[in-house]
N, C-alpha and C positions, 0 to 999 in steps of 0.2 A: 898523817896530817889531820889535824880537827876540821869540823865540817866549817865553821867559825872563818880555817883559813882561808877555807874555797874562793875561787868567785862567786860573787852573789848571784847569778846565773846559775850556777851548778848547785847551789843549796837548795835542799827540797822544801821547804818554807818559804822561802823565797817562789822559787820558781811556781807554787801552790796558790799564792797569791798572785803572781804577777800573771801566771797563764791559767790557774786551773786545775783542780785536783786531778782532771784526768790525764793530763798529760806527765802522770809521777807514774815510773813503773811500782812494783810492786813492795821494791824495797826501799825505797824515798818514800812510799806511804808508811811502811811498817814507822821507819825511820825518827818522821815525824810525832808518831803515837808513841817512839820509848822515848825519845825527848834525848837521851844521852847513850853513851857508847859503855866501853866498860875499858880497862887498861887496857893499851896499846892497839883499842879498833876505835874507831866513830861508831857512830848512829847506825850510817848505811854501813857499815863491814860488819856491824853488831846482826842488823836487820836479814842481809844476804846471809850467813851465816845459821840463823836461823831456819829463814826459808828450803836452806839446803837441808837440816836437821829434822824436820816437821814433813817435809815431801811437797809443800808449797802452801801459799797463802790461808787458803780454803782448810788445809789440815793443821795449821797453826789455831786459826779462828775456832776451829772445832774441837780442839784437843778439850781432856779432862782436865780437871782443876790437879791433881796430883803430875801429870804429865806436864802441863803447860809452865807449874811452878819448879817443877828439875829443871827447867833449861837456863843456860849461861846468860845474864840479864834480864831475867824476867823474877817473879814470885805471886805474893799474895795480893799486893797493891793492884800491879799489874792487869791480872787476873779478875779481880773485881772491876778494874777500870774497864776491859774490852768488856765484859758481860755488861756491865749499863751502855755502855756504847752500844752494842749488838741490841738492846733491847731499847734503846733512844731511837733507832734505824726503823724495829718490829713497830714501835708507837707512832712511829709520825710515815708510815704506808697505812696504817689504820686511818688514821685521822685524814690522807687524803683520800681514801674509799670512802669514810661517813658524809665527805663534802660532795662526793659526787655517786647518779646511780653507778653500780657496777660493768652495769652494759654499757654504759659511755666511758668507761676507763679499763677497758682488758691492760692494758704496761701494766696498770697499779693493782689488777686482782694478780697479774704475774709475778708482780714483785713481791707483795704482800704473801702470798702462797710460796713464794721461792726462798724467802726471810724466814719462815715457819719451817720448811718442810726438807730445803735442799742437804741441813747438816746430820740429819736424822739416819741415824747407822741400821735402824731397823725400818721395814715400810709401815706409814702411817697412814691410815686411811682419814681426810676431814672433812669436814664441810661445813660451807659457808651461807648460812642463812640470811634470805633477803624478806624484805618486806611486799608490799603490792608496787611499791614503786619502784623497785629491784635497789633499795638504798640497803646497805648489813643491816643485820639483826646481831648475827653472835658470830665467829667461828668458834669450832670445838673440832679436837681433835678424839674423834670416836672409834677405831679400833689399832691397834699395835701390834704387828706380826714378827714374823723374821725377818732374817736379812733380805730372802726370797718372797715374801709373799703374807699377806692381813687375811682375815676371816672376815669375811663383811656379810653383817644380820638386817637384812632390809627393813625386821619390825622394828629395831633399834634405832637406824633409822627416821619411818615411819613419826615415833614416839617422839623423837628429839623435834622435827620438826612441827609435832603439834604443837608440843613444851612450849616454843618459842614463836605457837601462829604465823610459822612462813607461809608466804604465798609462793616463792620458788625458794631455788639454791643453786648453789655451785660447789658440786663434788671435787674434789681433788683429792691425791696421794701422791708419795715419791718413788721414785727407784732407786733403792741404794746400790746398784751395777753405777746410775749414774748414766743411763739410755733411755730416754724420755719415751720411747716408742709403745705404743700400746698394745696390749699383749689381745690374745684371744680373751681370755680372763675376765682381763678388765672391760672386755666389751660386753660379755655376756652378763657381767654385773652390773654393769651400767643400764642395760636393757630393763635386768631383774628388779632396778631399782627406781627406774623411771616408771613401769607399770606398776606395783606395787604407790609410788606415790602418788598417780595418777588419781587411783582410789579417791586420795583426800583432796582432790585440786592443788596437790601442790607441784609444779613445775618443775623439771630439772632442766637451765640452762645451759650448762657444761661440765663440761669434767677435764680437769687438767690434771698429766701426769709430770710431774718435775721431774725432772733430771739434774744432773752437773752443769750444762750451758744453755736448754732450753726447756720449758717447756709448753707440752704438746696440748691444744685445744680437741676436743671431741668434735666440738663446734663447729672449727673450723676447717677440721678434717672430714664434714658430714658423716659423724658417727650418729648423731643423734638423729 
């Protein structure tokens, strides 16, 4: 049956509007974003069917352009549509960090860092430069490791946030296990990196490491 036939209740467009994008599971969202089905499924049989194929939402969003454009209703169009989508999402957590300091908005440094960092198959080490009033300066993504593990250079560091006259930052990296948990590692560098900045007055606020469903504050964990 077309999604058309449904009750207007059970239509995910409908229902989107009337209650609320949160209240779509996973494949009434998809659903929504292909707009149409392919012979003999709907939207959502099209959407579920997917999700099954891809191993779930997250791995669908992240697939490569070569992988994402194989699969049964999807292609090129598609493909470039979620990538500005995904990158519409990355600009407007930006744009609510520049309206407000950092340290009045940990959701939005969370989410803004969780947009950047959570799809990344390899660990990426970044950091978020602030000014004297803790408002952004830049982020940049400064080192790229393996699956297991980045090289982090404290003068690199050091350099980047002269480059950009930070008064502090906010470190962050990911886990590509997808275990937000902080490792020995990451404490010891974080240590290495906070006296090393010290040097030049510059501050390190936090350091957050992403995961798959959360992630973990330094901060708040009194690492720092």
């Amino acid at each position: 049956m077309a999604i058309r036939d449904w009750p207007s209740a059970e239509r995910p467009r409908e229902k989107l509007l009337s209650r609320g994008a949160g209240v779509l599971s996973d494949a009434e969202l998809l659903a929504i974003f292909l707009r149409t089905g392919c012979r003999g499924k709907s939207a959502v049989d099209l959407a579920r069917e997917l999700l099954a194929q891809f191993g779930g939402l997250r791995q669908l969003l992240e697939a490569d352009q070569q992988c994402f454009c194989r699969a049964r209703g999807l292609g090129m169009a598609k493909f470039s549509q979620l990538q500005a989508t995904l990158e519409i999402a990355r600009r407007h957590l930006r744009e609510t960090l520049d309206r407000e300091d950092a340290l009045e908005s940990p959701a939005a440094v969370r989410q803004y860092l969780r947009a950047h960092l959570r799809h990344q198959q390899q660990e990426v080490f970044a950091v978020l430069f602030l000014d004297s009033q803790n408002r952004p300066l830049a982020y940049e993504e400064l080192f790229t490791g393996t699956i297991d593990g980045a090289s982090i250079y404290p003068r690199e560091v050091v350099k980047r946030a002269l480059h950009r006259n930070a008064a502090a930052l906010i470190l962050a990296h990911n886990h590509p296990s997808g275990i937000a948990e902080p490792s020995q590692a990451d404490i010891r560098i974080t240590e290495r990196l906070r006296q090393a900045l010290g040097l030049i007055d510059v501050r390190v606020l936090d350091h957050m490491v992403v995961g798959d469903t959360e992630v973990v504050s330094f901060a708040e964990r009194g690492l720092l």
